[in-house]
Structures are given as C-alpha cells and as structure tokens.
N, C-alpha and C positions, 0 to 999 in steps of 0.2 A: 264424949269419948276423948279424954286426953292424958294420954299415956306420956309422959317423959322419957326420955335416953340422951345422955348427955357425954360425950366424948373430948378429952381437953378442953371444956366449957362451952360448948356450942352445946345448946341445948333445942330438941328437935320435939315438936307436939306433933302430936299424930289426929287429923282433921277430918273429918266426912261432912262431903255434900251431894247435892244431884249430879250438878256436871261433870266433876272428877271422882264420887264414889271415896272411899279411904285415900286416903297419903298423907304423907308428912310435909309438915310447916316449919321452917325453922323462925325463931322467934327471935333472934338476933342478925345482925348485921353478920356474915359471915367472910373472914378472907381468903379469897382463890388462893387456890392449894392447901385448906386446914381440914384436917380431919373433924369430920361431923358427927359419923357411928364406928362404932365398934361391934363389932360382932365376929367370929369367927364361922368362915360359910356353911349353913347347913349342907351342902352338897357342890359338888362341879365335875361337869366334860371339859372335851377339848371339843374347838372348833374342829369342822371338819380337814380346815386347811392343816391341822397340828397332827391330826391321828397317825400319821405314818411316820413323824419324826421326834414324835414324845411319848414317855414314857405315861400311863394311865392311871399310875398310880400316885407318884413323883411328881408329876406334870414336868418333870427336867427332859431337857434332850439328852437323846440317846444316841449311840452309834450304831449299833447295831441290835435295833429293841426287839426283842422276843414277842413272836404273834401268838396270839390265841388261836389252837388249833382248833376251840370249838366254833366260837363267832365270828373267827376270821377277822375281825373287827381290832381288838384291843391287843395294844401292843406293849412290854415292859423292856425298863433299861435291865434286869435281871433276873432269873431264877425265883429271887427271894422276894423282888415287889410281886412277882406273877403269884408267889402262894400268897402272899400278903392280901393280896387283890384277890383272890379266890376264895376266902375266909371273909371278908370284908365286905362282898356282896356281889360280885365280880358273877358269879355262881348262877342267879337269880339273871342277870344279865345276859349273861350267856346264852342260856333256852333262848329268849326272847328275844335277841339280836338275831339267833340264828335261824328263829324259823320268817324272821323280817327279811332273810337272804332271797334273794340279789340285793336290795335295796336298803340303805343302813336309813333307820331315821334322822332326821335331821336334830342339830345338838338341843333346840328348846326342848321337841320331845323327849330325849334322851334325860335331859334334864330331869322334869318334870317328873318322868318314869322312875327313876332313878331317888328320886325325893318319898314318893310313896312306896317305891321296894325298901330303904333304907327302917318302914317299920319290923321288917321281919329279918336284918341281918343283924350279924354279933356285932357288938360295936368295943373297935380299939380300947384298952383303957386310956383313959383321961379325954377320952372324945365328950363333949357334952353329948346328953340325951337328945335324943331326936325330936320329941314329946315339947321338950321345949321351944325349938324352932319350927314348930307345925305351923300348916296355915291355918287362920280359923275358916276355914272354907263356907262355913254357915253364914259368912257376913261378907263374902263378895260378893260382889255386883254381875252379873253378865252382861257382857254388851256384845249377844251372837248374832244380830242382825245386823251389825253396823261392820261385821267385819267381812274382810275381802274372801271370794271360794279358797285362796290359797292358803288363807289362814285356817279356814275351818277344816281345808284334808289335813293340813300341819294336825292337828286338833283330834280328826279322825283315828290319825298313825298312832298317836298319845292314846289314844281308847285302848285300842286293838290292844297296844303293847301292854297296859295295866291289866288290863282281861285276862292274856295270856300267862302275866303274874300272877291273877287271883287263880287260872286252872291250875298254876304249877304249884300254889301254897293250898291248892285244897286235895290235891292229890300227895302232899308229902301226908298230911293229916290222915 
C-alpha cells in the first residue's frame, strides 16, 4: 500500500504494519517548519475553550456571537453565518446536541459526529465532496483494549450521537 501526496516537494508514502497499523512515512529529509500535505480539512469544531467566544461557522472571534436557540450550544458572529450554518448541516447537529443537553460532547466526538453527518448535508458550492475525504474505515485497525475507560465513554458519546443521527435521517425518509 503506497499511496503518494506530495506538497512543495516533500513527498509522504503511506505505510502499514503491526505495531503502528497505517501512517504515513515521509521519504525525504524534511525542514522544520515546511509544508508536508495539502489538503483542505474534511471537517472542524472548536475546542471547548473557544465555543463561547467564536464564531462556528467562521471560526473568527466575535463580539457579540449569536447563540443557538435550539442546542444552546453553537454560537455565530451573524445572522447570516447562523443561516449559513443551518443549511450546511448545523440542522442535523442540532437534534443531537440537544437532546445530549446538560452535557455538550466533548470536541473529538463532536468531531467525529460531525464527519459522518456531513454525508447527508448540502454541501457549499466549490466544497470538495465529502466521498472523497471519507475514511476507508474497512482498513482500520482497533486498538479497544489498550485504550483507557475514559476513552472508551469519549467513544460511547460518539455512538449515542451517530445513532441519534441515523433515528433522525430515517425519520425524515
């Protein structure tokens, strides 16, 4: 398995073994601080430190960011990110944060969540496809007994939450 992607000439093979499972090898000498990859992110939250002083769509800070009256959760610098974010998949998130109320998942799950609802929203134009930055999930590795309880409730939250997406995308159906 040796896929290329090469970024201002660093060029990175992607390597599978027992001990580390897939990752990437870079094949040349590389200098701190040069760009490696290129990619544009399939998805991003904010840490939880950021959620009350940045915008969730923008990721810019805001002065006075507009909350989400349904999740309580997601905040915008305007009006116009807030429908933007709402169209964009904001929507799906919503349900799901709010019936996690009291308690907001923490950002990996959010993440994570967030990666697998992204197949059933509209997507911006000029967004790349989604389909394209998927994981191949069929070719990861598990490593569920070496991880700590705390990881695997993180892990649980992540369940719950995709679940509660598949009840709310088989009830729009």
């Amino acid at each position: 398995m040796a896929a290329t992607a090469s970024c201002e000439g660093a060029p990175i093979q992607e390597q599978q073994d027992q001990q580390r499972g897939r990752h990437l090898v870079a094949s040349l000498q590389i200098q701190s601080g040069s760009r490696v990859l290129c990619e544009s992110a399939a998805s991003a939250v904010l840490y939880d430190s950021e959620v009350a002083r940045r915008c969730h769509l923008s990721f810019e800070l805001a002065q006075n960011p507009l909350r989400c009256g349904g999740c309580k959760h997601a905040r915008y610098a305007d009006k116009q990110n807030q429908r933007s974010a709402w169209s964009s998949g904001h929507r799906e998130q919503c349900a799901a944060l709010a019936a996690c109320r009291p308690r907001v998942p923490p950002p990996t799950v959010r993440l994570i969540a967030k990666l697998f609802w992204r197949q059933t929203w509209v997507k911006p134009a000029g967004q790349p496809a989604f389909e394209k930055a998927q994981l191949r999930i069929e070719e990861l590795e598990h490593h569920w007994v070496a991880l700590p309880d705390s990881k695997k409730e993180t892990y649980a939250q992540m369940a719950a939450l995709t679940r509660l997406q598949a009840l709310h995308a088989e009830r729009k159906d």
